[in-house]
PDB file of N, CA, C, O and CB in Angstrom:
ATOM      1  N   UNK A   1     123.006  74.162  46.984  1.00  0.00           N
ATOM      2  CA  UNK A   1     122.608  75.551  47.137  1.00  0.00           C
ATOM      3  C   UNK A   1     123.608  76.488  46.465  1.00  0.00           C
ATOM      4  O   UNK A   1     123.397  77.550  45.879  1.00  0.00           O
ATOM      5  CB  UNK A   1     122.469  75.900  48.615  1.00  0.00           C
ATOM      6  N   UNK A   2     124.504  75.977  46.644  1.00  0.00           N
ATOM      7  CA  UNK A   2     125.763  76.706  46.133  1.00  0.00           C
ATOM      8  C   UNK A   2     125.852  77.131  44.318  1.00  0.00           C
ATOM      9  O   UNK A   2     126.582  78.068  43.996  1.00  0.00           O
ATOM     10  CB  UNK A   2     127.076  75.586  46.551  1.00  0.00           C
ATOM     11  N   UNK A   3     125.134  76.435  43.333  1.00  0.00           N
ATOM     12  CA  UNK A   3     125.140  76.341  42.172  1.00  0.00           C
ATOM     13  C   UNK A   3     123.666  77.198  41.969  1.00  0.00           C
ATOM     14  O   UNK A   3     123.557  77.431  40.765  1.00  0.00           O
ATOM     15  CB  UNK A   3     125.349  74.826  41.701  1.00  0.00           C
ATOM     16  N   UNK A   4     122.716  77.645  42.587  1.00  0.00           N
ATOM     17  CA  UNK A   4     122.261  78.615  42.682  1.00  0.00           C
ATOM     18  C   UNK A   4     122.487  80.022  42.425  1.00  0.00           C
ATOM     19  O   UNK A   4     121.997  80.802  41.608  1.00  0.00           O
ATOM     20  CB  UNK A   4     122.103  78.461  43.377  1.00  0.00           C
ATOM     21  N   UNK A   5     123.675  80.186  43.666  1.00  0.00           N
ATOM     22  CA  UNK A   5     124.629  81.165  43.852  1.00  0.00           C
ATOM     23  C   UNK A   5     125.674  81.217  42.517  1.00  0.00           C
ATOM     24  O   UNK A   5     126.185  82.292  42.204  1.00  0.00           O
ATOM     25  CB  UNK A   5     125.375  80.836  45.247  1.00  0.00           C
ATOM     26  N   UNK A   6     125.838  80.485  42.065  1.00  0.00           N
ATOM     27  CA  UNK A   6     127.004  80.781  40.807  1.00  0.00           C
ATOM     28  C   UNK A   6     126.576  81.032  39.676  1.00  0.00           C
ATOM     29  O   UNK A   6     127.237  81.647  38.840  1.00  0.00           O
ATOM     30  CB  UNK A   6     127.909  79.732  40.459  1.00  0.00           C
ATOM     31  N   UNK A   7     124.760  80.346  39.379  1.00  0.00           N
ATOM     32  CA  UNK A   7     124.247  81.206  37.998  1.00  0.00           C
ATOM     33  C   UNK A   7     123.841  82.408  38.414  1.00  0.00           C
ATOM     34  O   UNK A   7     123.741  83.132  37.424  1.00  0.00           O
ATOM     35  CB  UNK A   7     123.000  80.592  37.143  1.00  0.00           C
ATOM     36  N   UNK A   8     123.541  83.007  39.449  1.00  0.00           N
ATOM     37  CA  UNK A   8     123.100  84.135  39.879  1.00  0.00           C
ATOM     38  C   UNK A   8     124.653  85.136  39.676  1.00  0.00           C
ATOM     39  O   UNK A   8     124.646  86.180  39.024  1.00  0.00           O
ATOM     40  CB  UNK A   8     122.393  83.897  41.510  1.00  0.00           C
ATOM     41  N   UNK A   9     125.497  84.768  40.135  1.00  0.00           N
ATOM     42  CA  UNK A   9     126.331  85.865  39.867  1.00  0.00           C
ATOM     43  C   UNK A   9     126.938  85.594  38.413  1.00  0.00           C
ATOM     44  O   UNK A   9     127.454  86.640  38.019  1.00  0.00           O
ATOM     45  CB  UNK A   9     127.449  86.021  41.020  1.00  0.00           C
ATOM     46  N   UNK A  10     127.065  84.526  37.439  1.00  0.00           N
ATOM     47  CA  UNK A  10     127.588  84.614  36.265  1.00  0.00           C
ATOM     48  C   UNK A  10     126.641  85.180  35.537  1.00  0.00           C
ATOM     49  O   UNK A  10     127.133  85.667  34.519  1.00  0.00           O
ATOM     50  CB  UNK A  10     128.047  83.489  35.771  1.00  0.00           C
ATOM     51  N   UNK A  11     125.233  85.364  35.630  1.00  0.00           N
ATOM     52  CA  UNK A  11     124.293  86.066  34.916  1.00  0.00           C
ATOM     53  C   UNK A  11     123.845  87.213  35.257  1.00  0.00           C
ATOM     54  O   UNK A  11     123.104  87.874  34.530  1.00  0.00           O
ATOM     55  CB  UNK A  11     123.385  85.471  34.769  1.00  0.00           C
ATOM     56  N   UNK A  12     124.339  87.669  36.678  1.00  0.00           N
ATOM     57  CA  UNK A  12     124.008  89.185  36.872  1.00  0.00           C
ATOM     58  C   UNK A  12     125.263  89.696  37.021  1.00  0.00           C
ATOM     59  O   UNK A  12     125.295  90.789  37.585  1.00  0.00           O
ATOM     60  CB  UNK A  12     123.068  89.599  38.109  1.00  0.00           C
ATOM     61  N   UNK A  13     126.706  89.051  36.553  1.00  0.00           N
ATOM     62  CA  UNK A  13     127.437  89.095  36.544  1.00  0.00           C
ATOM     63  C   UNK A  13     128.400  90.045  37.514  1.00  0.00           C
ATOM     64  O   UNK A  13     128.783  91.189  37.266  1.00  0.00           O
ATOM     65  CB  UNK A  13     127.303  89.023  35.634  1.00  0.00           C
ATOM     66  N   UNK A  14     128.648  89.325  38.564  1.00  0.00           N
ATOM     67  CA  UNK A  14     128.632  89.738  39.678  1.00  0.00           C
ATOM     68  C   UNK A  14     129.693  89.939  40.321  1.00  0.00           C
ATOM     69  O   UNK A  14     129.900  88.726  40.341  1.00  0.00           O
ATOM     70  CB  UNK A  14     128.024  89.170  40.220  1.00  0.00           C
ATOM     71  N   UNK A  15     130.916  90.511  41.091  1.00  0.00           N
ATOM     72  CA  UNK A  15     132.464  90.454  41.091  1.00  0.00           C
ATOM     73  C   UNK A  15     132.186  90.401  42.978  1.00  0.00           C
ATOM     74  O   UNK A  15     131.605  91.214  43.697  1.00  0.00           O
ATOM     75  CB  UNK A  15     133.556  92.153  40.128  1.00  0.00           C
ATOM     76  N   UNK A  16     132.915  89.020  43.341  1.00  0.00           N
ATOM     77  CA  UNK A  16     132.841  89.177  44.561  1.00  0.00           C
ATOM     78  C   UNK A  16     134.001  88.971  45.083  1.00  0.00           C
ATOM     79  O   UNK A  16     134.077  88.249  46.077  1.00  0.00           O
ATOM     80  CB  UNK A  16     131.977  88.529  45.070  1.00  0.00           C
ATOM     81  N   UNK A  17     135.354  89.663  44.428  1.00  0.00           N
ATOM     82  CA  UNK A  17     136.381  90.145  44.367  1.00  0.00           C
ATOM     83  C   UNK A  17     136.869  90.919  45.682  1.00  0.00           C
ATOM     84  O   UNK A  17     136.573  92.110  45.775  1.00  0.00           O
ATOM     85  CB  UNK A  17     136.304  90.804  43.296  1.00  0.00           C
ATOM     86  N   UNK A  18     137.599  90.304  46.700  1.00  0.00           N
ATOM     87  CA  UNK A  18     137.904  91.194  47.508  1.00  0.00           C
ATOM     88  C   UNK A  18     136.714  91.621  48.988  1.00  0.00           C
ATOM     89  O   UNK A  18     137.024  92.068  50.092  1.00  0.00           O
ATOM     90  CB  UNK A  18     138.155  92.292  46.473  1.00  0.00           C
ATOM     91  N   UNK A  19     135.437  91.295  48.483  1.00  0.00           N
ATOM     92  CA  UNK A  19     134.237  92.031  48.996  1.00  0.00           C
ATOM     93  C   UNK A  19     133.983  90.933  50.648  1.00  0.00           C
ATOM     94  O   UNK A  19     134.532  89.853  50.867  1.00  0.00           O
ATOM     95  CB  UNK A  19     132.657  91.962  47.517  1.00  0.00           C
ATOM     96  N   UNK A  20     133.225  91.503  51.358  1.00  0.00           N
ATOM     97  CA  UNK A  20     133.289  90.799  53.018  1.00  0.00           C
ATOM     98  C   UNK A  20     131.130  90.468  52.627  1.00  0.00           C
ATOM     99  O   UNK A  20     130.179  91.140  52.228  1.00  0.00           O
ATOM    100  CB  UNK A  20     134.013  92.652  55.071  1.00  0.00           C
ATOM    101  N   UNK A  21     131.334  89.359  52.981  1.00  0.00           N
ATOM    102  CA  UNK A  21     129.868  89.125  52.529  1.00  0.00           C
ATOM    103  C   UNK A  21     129.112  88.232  54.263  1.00  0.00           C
ATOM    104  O   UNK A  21     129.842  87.875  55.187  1.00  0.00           O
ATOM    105  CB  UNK A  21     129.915  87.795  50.675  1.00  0.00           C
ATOM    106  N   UNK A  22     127.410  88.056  54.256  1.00  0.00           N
ATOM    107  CA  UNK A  22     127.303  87.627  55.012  1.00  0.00           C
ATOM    108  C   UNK A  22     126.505  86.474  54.655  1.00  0.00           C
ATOM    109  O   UNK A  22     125.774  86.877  53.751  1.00  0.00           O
ATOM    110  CB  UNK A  22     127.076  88.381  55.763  1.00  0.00           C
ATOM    111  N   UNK A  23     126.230  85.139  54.901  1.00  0.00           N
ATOM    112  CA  UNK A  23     125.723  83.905  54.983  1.00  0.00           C
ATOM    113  C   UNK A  23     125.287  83.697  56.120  1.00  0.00           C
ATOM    114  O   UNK A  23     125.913  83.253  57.082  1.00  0.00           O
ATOM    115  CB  UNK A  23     126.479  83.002  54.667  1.00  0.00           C
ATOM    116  N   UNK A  24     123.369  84.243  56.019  1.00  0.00           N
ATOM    117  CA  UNK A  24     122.689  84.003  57.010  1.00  0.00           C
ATOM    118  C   UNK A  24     122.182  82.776  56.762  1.00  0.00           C
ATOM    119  O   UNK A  24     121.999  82.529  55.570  1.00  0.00           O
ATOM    120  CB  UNK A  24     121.834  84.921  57.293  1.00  0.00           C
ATOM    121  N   UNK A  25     121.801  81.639  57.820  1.00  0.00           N
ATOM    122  CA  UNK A  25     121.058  80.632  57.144  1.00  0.00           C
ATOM    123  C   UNK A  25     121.802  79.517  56.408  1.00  0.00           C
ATOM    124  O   UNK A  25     121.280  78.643  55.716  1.00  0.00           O
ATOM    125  CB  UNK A  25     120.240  81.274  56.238  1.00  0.00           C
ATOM    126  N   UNK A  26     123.260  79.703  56.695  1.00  0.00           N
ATOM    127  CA  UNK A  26     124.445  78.905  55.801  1.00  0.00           C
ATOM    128  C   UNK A  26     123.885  77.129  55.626  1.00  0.00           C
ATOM    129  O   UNK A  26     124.113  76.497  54.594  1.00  0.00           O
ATOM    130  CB  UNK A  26     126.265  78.999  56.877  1.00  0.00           C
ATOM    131  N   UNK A  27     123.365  76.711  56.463  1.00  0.00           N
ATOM    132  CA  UNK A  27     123.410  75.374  56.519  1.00  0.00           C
ATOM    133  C   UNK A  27     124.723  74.935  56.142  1.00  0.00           C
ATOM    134  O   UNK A  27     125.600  75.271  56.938  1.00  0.00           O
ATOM    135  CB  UNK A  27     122.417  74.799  55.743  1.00  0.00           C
ATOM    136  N   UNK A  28     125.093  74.278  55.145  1.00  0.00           N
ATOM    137  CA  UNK A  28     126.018  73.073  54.781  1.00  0.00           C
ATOM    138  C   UNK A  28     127.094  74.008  54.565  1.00  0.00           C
ATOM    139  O   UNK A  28     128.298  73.750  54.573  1.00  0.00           O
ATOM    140  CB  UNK A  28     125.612  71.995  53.432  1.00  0.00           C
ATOM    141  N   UNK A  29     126.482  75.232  54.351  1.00  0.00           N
ATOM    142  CA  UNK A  29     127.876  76.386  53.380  1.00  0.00           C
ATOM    143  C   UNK A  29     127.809  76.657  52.067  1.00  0.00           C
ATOM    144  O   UNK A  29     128.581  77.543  51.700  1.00  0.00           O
ATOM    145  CB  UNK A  29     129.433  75.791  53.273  1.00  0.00           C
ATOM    146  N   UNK A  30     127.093  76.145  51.203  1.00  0.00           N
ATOM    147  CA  UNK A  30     127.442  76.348  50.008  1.00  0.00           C
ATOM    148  C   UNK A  30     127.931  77.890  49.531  1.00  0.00           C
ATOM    149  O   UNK A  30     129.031  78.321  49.186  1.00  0.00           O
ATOM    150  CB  UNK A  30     126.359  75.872  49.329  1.00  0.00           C
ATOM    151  N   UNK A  31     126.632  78.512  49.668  1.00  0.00           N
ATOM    152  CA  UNK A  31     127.206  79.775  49.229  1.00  0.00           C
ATOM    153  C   UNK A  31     128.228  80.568  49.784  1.00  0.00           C
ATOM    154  O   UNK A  31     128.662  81.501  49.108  1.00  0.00           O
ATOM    155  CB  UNK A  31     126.368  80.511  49.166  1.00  0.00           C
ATOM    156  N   UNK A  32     128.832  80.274  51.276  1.00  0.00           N
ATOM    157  CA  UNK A  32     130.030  80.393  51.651  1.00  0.00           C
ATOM    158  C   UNK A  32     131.151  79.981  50.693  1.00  0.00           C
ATOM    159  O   UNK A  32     131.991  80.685  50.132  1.00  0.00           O
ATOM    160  CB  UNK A  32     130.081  79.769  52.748  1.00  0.00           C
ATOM    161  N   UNK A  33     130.924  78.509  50.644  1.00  0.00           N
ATOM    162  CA  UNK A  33     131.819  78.375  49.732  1.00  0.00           C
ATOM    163  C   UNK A  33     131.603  79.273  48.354  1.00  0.00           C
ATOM    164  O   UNK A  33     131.753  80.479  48.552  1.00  0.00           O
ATOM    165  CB  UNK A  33     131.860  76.981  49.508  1.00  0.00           C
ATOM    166  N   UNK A  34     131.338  78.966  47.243  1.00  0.00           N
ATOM    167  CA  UNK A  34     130.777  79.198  46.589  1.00  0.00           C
ATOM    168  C   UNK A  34     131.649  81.137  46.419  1.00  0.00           C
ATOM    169  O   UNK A  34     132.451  81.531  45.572  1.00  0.00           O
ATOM    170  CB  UNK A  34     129.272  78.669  47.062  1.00  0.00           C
ATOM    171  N   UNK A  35     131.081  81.826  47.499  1.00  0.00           N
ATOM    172  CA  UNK A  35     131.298  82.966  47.792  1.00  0.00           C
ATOM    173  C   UNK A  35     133.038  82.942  47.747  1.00  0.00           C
ATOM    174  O   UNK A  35     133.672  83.862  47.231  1.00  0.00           O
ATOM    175  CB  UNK A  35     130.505  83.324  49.141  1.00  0.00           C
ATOM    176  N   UNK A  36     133.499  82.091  48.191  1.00  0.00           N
ATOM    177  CA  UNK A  36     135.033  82.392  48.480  1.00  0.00           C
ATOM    178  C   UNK A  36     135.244  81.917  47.702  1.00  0.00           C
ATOM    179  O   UNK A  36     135.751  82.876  47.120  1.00  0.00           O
ATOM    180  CB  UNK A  36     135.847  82.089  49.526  1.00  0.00           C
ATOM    181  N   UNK A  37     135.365  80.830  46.753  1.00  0.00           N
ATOM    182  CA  UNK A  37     136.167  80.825  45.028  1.00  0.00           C
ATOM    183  C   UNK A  37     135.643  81.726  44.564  1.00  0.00           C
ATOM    184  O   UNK A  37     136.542  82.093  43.807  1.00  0.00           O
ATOM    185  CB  UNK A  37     135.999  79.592  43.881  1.00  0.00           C
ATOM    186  N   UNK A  38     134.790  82.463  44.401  1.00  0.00           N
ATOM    187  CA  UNK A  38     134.851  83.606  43.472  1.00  0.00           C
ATOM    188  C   UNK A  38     135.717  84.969  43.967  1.00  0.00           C
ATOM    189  O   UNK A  38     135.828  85.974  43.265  1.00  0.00           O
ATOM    190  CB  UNK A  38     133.351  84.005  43.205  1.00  0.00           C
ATOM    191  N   UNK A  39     136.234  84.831  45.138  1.00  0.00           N
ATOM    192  CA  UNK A  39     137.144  85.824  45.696  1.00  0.00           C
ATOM    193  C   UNK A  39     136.806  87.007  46.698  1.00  0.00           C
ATOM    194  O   UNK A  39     137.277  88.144  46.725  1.00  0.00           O
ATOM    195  CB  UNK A  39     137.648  86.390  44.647  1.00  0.00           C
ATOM    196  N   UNK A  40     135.676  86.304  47.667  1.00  0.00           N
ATOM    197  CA  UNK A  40     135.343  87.253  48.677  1.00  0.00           C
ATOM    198  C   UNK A  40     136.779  87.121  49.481  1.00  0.00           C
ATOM    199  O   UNK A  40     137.461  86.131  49.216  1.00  0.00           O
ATOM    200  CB  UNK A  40     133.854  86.862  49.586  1.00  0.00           C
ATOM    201  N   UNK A  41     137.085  87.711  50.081  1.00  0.00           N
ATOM    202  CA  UNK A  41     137.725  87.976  51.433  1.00  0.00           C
ATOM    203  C   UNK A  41     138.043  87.038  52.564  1.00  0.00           C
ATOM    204  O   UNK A  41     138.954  86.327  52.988  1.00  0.00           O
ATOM    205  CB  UNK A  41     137.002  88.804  51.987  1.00  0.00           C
ATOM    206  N   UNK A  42     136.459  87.519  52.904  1.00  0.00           N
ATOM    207  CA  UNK A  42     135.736  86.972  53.825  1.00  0.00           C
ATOM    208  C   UNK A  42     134.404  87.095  54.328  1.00  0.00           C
ATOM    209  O   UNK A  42     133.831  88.168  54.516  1.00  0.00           O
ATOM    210  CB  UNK A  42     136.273  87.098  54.555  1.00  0.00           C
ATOM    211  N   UNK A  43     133.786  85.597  54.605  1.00  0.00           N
ATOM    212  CA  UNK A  43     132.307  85.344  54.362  1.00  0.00           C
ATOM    213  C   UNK A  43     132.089  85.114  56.058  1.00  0.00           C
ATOM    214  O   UNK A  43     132.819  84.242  56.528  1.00  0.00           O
ATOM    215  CB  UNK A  43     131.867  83.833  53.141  1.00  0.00           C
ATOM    216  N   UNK A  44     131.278  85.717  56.902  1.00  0.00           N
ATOM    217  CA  UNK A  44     130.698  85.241  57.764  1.00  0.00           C
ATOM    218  C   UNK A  44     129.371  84.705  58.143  1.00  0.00           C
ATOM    219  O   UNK A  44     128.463  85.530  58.240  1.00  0.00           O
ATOM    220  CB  UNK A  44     130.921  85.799  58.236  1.00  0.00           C
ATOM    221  N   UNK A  45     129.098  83.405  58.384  1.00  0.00           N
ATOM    222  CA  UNK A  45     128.105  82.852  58.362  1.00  0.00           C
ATOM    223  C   UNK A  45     127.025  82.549  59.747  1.00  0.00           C
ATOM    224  O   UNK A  45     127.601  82.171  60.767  1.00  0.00           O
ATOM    225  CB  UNK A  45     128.575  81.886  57.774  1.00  0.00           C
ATOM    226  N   UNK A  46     126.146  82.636  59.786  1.00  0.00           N
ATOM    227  CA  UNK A  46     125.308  82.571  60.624  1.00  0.00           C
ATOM    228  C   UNK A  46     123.976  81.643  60.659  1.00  0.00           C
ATOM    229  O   UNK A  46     123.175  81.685  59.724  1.00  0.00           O
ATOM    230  CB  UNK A  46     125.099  83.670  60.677  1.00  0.00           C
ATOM    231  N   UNK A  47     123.767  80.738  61.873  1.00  0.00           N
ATOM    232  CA  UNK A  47     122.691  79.648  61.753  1.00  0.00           C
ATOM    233  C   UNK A  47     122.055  79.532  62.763  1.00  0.00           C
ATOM    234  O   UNK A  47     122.656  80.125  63.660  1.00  0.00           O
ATOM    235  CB  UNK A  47     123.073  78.414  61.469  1.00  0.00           C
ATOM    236  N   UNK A  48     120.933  78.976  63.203  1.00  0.00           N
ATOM    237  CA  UNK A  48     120.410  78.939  64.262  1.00  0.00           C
ATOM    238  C   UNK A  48     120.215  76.868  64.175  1.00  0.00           C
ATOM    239  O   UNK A  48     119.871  76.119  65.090  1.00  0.00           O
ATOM    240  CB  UNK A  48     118.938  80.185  64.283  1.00  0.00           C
ATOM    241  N   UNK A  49     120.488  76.610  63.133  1.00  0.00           N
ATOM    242  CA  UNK A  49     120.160  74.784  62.969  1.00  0.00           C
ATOM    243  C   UNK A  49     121.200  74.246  63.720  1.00  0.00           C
ATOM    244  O   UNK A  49     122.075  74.965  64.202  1.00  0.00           O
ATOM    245  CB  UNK A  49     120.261  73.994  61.259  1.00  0.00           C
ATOM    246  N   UNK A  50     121.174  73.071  63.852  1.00  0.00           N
ATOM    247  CA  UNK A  50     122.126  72.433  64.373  1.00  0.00           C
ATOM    248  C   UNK A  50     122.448  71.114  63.784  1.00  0.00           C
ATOM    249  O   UNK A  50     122.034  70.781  62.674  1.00  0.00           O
ATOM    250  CB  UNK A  50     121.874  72.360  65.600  1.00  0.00           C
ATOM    251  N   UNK A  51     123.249  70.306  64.593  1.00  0.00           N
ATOM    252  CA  UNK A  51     123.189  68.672  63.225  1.00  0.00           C
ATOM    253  C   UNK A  51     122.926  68.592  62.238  1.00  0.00           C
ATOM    254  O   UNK A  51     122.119  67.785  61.775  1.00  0.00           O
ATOM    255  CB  UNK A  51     122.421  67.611  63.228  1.00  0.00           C
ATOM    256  N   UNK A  52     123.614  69.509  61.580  1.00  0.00           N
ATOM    257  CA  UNK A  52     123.114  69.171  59.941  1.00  0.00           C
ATOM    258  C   UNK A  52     124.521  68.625  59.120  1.00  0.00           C
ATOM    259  O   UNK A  52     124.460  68.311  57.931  1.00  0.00           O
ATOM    260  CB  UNK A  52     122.430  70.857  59.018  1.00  0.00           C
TER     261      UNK A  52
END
């Protein structure tokens, strides 16, 4: 999911520099991750799944 998230911001070219973001729906994390090498802050994530 996460490599989703990285052509989306290298092509809408996107600075997530510093910025506090939210990850509804995170499952595994990717775009958490994903979100924090590109230099959010901090990502808070939110799920309602479980065992995954």
């Amino acid at each position: 999911a996460g490599y989703k998230l990285e052509a989306a911001i290298q092509q809408l070219n996107v600075d997530a520099s510093g910025k506090i973001a939210l990850d509804s729906g995170l499952s595994t994390g990717g775009f958490t991750d994903c979100l924090l090498q590109h230099g959010a802050s901090f990502v808070y994530g939110v799920d309602v799944g479980y065992g995954q």
